[in-house]
N, C-alpha and C positions, 0 to 999 in steps of 0.2 A: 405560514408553513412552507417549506421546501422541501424537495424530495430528488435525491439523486437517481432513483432507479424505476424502473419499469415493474407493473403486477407480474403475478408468475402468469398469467395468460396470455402474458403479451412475451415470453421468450421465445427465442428464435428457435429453430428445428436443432437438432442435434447435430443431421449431418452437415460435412464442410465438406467447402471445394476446396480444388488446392492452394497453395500457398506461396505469398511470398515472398521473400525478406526480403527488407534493403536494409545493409550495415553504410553508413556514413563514417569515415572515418579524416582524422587529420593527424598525418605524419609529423615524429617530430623535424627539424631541420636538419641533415646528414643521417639520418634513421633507415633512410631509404630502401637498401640495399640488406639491411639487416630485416626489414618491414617484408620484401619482395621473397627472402627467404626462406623468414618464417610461412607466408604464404605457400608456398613449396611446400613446404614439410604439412600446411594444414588438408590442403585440397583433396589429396589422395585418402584423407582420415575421414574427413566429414563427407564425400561422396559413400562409405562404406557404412554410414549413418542408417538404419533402417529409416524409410520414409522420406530420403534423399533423393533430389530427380537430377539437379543440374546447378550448376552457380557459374558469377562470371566476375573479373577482376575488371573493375575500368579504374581510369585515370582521367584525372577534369584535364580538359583542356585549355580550362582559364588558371587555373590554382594547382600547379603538379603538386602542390603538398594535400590537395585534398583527393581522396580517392573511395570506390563505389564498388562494394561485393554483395550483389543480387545473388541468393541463391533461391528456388524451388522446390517443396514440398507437397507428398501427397496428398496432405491437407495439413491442420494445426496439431491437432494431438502428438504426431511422433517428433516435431519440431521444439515442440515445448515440454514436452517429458524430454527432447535432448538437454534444449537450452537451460533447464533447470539442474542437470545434473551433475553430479562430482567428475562425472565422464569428459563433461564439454568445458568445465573449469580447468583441469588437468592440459585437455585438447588447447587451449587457446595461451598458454602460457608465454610458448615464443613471440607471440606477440606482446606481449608486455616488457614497457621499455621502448617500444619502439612508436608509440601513437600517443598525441598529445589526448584527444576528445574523440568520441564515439557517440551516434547516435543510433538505436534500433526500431526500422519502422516495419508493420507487420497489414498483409492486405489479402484479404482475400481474392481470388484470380473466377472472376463471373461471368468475362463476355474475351472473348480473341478470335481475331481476326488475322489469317494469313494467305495473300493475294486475296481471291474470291471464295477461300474456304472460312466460314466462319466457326466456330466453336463454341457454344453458351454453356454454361453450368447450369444445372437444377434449382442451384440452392437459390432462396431467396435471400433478397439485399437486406442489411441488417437495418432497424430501422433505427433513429438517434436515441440514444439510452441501451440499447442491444447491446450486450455481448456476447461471442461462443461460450456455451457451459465450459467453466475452470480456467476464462480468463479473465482476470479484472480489469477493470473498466480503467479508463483513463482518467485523470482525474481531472476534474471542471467546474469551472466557477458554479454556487448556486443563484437563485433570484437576487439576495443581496449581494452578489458580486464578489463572492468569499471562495477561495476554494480552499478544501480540510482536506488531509493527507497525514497519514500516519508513517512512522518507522519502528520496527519491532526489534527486538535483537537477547541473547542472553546475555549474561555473563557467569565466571565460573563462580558455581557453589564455594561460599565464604567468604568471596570479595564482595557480595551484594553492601553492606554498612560504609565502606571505603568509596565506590564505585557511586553510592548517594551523594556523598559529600562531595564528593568531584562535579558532579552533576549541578551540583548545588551551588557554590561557591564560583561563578565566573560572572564576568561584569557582559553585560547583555550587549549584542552586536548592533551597530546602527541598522534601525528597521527600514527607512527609504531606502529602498535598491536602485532604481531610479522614476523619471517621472510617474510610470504606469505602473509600479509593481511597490509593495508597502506591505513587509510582515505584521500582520496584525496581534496577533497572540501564539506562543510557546509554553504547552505545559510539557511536563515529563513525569512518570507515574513509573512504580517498580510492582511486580508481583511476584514475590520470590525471588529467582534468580533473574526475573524477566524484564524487560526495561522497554517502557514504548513512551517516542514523544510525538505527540499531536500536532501540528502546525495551521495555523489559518493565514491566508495569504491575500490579501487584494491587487490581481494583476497575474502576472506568469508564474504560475508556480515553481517550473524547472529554475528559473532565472534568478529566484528568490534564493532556494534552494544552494543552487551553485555561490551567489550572494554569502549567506550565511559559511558556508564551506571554507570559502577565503581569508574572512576575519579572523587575525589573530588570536583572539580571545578564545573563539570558538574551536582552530584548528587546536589550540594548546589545550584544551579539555578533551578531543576526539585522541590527542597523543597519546595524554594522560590514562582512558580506560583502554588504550586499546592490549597490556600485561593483561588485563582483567576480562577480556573476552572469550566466548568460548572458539570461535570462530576466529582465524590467526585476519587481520586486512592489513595491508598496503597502500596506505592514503598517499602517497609519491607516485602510485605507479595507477592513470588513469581509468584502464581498464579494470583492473582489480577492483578498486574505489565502486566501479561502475556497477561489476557485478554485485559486493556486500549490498549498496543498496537498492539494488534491484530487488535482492532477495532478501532485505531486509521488509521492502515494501508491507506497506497495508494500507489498502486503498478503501476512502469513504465509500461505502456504497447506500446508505441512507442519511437522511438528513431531514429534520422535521424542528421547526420552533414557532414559539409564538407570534403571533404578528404583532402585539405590540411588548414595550417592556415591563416587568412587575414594577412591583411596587417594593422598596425592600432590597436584602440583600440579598446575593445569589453565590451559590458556591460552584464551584468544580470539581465531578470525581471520574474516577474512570470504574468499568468492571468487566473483567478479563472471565468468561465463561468459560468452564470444564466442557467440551464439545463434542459430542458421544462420534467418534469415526464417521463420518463420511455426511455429517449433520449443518454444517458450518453456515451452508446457505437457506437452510429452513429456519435455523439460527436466528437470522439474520432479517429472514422476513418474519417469523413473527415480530421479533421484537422492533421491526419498523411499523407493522400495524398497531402494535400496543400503543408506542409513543406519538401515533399520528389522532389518537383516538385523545389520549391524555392532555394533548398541546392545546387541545381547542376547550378540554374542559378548566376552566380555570380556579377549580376550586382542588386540584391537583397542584402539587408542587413542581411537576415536572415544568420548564422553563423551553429547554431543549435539550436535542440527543444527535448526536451523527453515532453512526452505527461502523466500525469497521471491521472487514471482513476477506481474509482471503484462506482458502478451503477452510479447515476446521478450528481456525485462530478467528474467532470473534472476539470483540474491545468493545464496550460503548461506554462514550464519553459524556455523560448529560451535566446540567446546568437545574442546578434544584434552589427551591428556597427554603429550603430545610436540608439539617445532615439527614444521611440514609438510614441512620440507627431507627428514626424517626420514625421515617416510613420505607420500612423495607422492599414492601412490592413494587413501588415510585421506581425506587433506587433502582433495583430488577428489571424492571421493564414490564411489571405484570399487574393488570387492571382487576383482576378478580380469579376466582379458583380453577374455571375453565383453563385460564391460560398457563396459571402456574401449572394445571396437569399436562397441558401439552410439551409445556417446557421440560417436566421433568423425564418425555419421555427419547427427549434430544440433550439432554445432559448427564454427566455422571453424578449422582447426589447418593452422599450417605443412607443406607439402605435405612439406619436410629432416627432419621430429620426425614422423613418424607414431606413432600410436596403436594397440598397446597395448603398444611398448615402453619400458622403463626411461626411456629419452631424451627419449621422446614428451611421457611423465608428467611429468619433470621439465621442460621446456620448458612446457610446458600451464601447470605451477603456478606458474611464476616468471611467464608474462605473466600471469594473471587473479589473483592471491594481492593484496589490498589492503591498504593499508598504515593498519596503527592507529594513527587518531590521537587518539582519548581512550576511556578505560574506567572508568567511574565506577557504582560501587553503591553502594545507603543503607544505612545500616550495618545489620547483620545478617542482610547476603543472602552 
């Protein structure tokens, strides 16, 4: 058994200290001046930012094409309600074109020290598995040295049949990225208009990631859907790329499986929960305590489950030896009636299919159950 996340007794306090970024960036070669500009035009924007303290532009001293914009926040919330918004996409645009790669690191600010004044924050240090509430977690290897990570995304209503077959139809990228790092398995699942693919990784995931981005095969399929999205991206231009899937993200926040392997085959499905406003993360944990209860009983079909989650977009990906028509509550994530009534009362269900009977179950599974559209592993997993 493996478990990405911490009990709810063990999360951290609500409040934060402040904040503070670091942007990493790398200029393209002659961009410079166009780079230097757009910064002009940004500083006096994002200072007007509510919850904005101060920012600073440096320059490496070793690498002039690599360059450092620290800026400070009253704490995380008004930082990340910016960085998520159609406000801060709009904001960042002259820079694009002009930076080869970005990277965004985020820290809380606990202890400073200036001359002999010193400064501590209240909050407590987050402990490993912590996150602030509404930020997902980083993604990290589990015990077996796997790390899972999701990407979500729509496309427009009526291209979903076209947009399969795209998906479907590409000859698979080599999986060694290099010594330390080996994609293990690629599925991709649709629900409705929706389209999430799963990836497991042994090694760095970002490095994988980027890996797979480059290949041929791979970039001429991303070309391919991107008339068919709802959201317009720009895979040429870094930043843009960067934001899509930042904000594409869904990050595993549970992970529970057997400790040894059945006996038998085992399938793959995914299911895309209806998630009642503001529920995502109760969501979430029940159905990691369901599947952690399930793994060790073995006369369950469940095999395994990562659960992913970011606000009120729940996914869970399990591993059964049996389809779900089968056994419905398995597929669900639910051990008995208790649980189906709690679930039903964090999702949206059919007022005609209540929950936690038979009919409930099966109505439940048939609309959220997503439909596989590719499953691909590097040989020897």
């Amino acid at each position: 058994m493996t478990l990405l996340s911490e009990s709810t007794a063990d999360r951290p306090d609500t409040e934060s200290a402040r904040l503070r970024v670091i942007l990493l960036l790398d200029v393209m070669d002659g961009a410079q001046e166009r780079f230097l500009d757009a910064y002009e035009q940004l500083r006096y924007q994002v200072s007007a930012v509510p919850g904005h303290l101060s920012d600073q532009l440096c320059q490496s001293i070793e690498d002039p094409s690599r360059w450092l914009i620290t800026s400070e926040w009253e704490s995380a919330g008004p930082f990340l309600s910016w960085v998520d918004s159609p406000e801060h996409r709009e904001m960042v645009k002259p820079l694009h074109g002009c930076v080869r790669d970005t990277r965004s690191l985020r820290f809380s600010v606990l202890r400073e020290t200036a001359g002999r004044v010193a400064e501590d924050s209240s909050v407590r240090p987050l402990a490993p598995g912590q996150t602030l509430p509404g930020v997902p977690m980083a993604p990290r290897p589990g015990p077996d040295g796997v790390t899972r990570h999701a990407l979500t995304f729509p496309v427009k209503p009526g291209s979903e049949a076209e947009v399969a077959r795209i998906l479907a139809d590409y000859r698979p990228p080599n999986a060694q990225v290099d010594a330390a790092t080996r994609l293990a398995r690629t599925t991709l699942f649709m629900h409705g208009n929706r389209v999430v693919r799963t990836v497991e990784v042994v090694g760095d995931l970002v490095a994988a990631l980027r890996h797979v981005a480059m290949q041929p095969e791979v970039r001429a399929v991303e070309e391919a859907i991107n008339p068919y999205l709802e959201e317009a991206r720009d895979l040429d231009d870094p930043l843009a790329a960067r934001d899509f899937f930042m904000r594409a993200a869904l990050p595993a926040v549970h992970h529970h499986a057997r400790s040894a392997a059945p006996a038998g085959e085992v399938g793959r499905y995914a299911v895309n929960y209806p998630v009642r406003t503001g529920c995502g993360a109760a969501v979430a944990e029940l159905l990691s305590r369901q599947d952690e209860q399930a793994v060790e009983d073995h006369a369950s079909p469940l095999v395994g489950s990562t659960v992913f989650q970011r606000e009120d977009r729940v996914v869970r990906l399990v591993d059964l030896t049996v389809e779900p028509e089968r056994d419905p509550a398995a597929a669900l994530g639910l051990a008995g009636p208790r649980a189906s009534a709690v679930l039903a009362r964090l999702v949206e269900i059919a007022p005609d299919h209540p929950l936690p009977s038979d009919d409930g179950l099966r109505h439940l599974l048939e609309a959220c159950l997503m439909a596989r559209i590719t499953d691909r592993r590097a040989p020897g997993r």
